[in-house]
DOTI-459273 format. One record per residue: residue in one letter; x, y, z of N, C-alpha, C, O in turn. Coordinates in pm, whole numbers, padded with zeros to 5 digits, always signed. Layout:
BEGIN
AXYZXYZXYZXYZ/...
//
This chain:
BEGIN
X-01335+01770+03101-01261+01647+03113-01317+01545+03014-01440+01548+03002/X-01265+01476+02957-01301+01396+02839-01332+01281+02953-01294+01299+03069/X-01403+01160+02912-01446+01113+02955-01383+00957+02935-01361+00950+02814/X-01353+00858+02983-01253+00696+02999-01284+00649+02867-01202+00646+02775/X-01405+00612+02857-01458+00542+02768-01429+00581+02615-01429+00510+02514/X-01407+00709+02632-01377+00777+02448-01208+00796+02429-01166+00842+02323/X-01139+00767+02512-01028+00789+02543-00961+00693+02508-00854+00693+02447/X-01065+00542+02574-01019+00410+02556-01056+00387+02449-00988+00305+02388/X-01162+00438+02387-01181+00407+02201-01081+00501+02154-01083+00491+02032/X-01011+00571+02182-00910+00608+02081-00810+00562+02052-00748+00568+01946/X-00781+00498+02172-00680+00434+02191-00678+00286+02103-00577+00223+02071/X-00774+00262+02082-00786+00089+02036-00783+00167+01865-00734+00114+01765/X-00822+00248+01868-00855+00314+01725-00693+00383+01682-00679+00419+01565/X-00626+00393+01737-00508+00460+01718-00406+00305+01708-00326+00291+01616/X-00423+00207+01807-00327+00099+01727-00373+00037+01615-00300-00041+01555/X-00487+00062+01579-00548-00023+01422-00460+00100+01306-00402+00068+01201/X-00475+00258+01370-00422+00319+01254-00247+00305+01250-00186+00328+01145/X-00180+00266+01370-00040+00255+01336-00035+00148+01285+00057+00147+01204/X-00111+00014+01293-00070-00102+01245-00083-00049+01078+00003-00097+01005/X-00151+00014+01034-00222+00019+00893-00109+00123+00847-00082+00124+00727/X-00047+00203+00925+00058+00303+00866+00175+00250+00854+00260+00287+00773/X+00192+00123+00966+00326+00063+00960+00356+00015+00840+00471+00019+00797/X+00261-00033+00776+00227-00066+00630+00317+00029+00544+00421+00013+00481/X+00244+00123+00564+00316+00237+00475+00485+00310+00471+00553+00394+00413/X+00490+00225+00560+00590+00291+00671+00741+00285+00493+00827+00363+00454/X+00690+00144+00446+00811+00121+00322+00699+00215+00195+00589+00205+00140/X+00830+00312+00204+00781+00381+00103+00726+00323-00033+00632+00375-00093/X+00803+00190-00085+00740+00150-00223+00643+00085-00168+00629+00009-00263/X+00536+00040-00068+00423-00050-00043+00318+00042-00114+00286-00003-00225/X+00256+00157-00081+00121+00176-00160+00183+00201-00301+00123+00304-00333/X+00263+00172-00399+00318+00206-00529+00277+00009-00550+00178-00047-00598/X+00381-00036-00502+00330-00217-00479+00220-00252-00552+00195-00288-00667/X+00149-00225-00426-00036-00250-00413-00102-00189-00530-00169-00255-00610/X-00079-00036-00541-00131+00031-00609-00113-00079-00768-00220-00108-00822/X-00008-00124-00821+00042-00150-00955-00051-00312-00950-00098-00355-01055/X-00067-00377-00842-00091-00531-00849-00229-00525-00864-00296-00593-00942/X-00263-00454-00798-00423-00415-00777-00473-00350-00964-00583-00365-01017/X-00377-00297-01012-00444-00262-01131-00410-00381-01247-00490-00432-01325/X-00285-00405-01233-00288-00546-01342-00248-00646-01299-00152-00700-01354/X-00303-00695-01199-00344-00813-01141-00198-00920-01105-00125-00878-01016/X-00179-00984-01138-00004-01078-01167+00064-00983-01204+00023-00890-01273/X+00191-01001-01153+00283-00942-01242+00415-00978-01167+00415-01004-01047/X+00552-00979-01260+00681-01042-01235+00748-01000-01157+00671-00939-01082/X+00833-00992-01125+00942-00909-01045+00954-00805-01137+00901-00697-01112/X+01026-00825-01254+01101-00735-01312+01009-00620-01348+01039-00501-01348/X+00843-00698-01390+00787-00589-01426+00735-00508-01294+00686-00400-01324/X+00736-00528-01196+00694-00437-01063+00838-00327-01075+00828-00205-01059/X+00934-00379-01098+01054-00309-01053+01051-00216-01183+01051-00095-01158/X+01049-00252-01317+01005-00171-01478+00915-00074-01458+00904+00022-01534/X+00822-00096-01321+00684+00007-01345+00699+00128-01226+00608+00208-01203/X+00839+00127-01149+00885+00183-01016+01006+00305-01061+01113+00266-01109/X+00988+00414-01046+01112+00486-01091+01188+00500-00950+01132+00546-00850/X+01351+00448-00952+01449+00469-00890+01423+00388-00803+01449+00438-00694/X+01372+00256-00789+01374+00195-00689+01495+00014-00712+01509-00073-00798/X+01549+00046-00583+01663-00058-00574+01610-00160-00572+01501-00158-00516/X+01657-00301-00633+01640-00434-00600+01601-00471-00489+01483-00500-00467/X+01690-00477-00406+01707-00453-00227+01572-00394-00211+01469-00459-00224/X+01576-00297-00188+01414-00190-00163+01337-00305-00176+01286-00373-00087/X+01331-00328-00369+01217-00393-00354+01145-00539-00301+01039-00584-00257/X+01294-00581-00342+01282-00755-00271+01229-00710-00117+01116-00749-00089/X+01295-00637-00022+01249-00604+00074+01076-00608+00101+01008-00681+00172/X+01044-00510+00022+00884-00447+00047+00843-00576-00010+00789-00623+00090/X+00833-00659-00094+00774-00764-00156+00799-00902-00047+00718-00991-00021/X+00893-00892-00012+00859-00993+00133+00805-00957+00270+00800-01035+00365/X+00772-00856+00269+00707-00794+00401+00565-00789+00357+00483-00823+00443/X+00519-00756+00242+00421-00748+00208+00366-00911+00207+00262-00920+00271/X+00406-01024+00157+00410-01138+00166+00393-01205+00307+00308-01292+00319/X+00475-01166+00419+00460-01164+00504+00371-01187+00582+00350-01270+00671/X+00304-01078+00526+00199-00999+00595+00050-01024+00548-00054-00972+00589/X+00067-01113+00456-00024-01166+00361-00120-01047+00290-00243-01045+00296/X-00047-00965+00230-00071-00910+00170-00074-00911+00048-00171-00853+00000/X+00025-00972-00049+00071-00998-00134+00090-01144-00166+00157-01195-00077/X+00055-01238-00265+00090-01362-00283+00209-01428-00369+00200-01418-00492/X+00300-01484-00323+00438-01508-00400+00405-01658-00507+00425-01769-00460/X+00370-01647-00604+00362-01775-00692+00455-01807-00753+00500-01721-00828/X+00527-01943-00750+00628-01962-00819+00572-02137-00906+00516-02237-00862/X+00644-02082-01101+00629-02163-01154+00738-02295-01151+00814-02292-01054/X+00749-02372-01214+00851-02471-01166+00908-02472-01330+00939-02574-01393/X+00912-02354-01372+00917-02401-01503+01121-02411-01508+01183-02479-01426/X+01161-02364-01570+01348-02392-01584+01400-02275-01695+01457-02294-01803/X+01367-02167-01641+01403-02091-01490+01274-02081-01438+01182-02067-01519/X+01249-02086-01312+01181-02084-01245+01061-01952-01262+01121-01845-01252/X+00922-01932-01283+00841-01802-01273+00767-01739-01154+00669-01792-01100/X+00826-01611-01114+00721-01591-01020+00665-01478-01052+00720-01384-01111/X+00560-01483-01016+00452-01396-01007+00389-01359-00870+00360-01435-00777/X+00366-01148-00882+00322-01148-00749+00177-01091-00769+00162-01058-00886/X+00066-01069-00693-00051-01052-00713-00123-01041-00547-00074-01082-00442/X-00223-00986-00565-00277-00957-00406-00351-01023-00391-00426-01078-00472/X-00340-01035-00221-00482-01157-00141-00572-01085-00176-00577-00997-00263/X-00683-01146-00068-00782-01062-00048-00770-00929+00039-00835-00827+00016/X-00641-00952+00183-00609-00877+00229-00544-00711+00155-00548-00595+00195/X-00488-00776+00036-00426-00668-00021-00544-00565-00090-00535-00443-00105/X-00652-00650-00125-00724-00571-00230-00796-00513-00115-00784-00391-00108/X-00863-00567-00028-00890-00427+00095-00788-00328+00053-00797-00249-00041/X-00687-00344+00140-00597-00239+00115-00590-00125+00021-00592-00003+00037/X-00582-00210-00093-00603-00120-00214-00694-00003-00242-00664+00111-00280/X-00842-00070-00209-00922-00015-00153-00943+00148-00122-01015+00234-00174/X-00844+00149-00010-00833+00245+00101-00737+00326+00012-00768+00445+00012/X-00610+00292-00076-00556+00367-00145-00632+00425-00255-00588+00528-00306/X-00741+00373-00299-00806+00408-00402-00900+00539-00300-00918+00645-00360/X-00926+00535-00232-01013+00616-00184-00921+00741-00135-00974+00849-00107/X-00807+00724-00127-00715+00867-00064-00641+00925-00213-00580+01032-00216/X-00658+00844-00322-00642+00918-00461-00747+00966-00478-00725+01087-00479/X-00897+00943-00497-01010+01005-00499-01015+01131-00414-01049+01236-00468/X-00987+01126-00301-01010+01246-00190-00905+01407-00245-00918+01528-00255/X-00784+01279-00268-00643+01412-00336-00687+01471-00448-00663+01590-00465/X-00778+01377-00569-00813+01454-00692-00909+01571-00667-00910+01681-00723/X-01016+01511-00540-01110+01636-00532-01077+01706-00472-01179+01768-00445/X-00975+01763-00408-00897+01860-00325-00840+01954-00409-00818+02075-00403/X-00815+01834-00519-00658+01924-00611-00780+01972-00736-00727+02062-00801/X-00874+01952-00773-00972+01995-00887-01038+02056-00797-01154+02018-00813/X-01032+02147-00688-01141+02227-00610-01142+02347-00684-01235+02428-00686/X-00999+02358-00765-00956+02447-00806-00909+02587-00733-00857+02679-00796/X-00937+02592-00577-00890+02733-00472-00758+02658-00459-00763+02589-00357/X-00688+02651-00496-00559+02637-00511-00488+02544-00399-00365+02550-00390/X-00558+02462-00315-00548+02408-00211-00481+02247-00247-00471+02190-00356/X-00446+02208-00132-00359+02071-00201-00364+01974-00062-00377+02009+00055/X-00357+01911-00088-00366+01776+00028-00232+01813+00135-00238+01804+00258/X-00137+01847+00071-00027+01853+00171-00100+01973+00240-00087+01948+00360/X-00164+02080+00228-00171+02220+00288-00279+02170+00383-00266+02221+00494/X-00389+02080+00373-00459+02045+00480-00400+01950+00595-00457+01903+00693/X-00246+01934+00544-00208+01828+00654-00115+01916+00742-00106+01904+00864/X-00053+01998+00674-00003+02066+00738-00031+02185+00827+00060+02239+00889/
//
């Protein structure tokens, strides 16, 4: 019989990981993060320039949830037309973080060279 106490830490440990997956939940968010986190500011157009096949919609979407969520920071210039620029909190660059560390884990999986692949350990 497992015992209350480890049961009840899983449990507290299991809504920190859905909150953190809900994240993920929009497919363009770790692509987002991933792109802001490497060159720091960047426009609309060029987030959407650096995204293959992704809709306006989509993205305006994920870019206000991410915002939201303070993940992401929305700067707007006042210039005529107006500039915005998006770029990550501090919250985001955690984040990032954690994506940087599950590309690290996939490269050494996928260079193990036994022919093994991240999807085959999940599955």
């Amino acid at each position: 019989m497992v015992e209350v106490s480890i049961v009840s830490r899983f449990q507290k440990d299991d809504e920190k990981l859905d909150r953190i997956m809900s994240l993920f939940g929009h497919s363009w968010a770790p692509q987002i993060l991933h792109r802001l986190d490497y060159y720091g500011k960047m426009r609309y157009n060029e987030i959407k320039g650096s995204l293959r096949n992704v809709s306006s919609t989509s993205l305006s979407r994920v870019l206000n949830n991410l915002t939201s969520r303070e993940m992401v920071e929305r700067e707007v210039i006042g210039t005529n037309p107006p500039q915005v620029f998006y770029s990550l909190t501090k919250k985001g660059k955690e984040l990032a973080k954690l994506l940087h560390q599950a590309l690290e884990t996939e490269r050494k999986i996928t260079e193990a060279g036994d022919g093994e692949t991240i999807e085959a350990l999940i599955s």
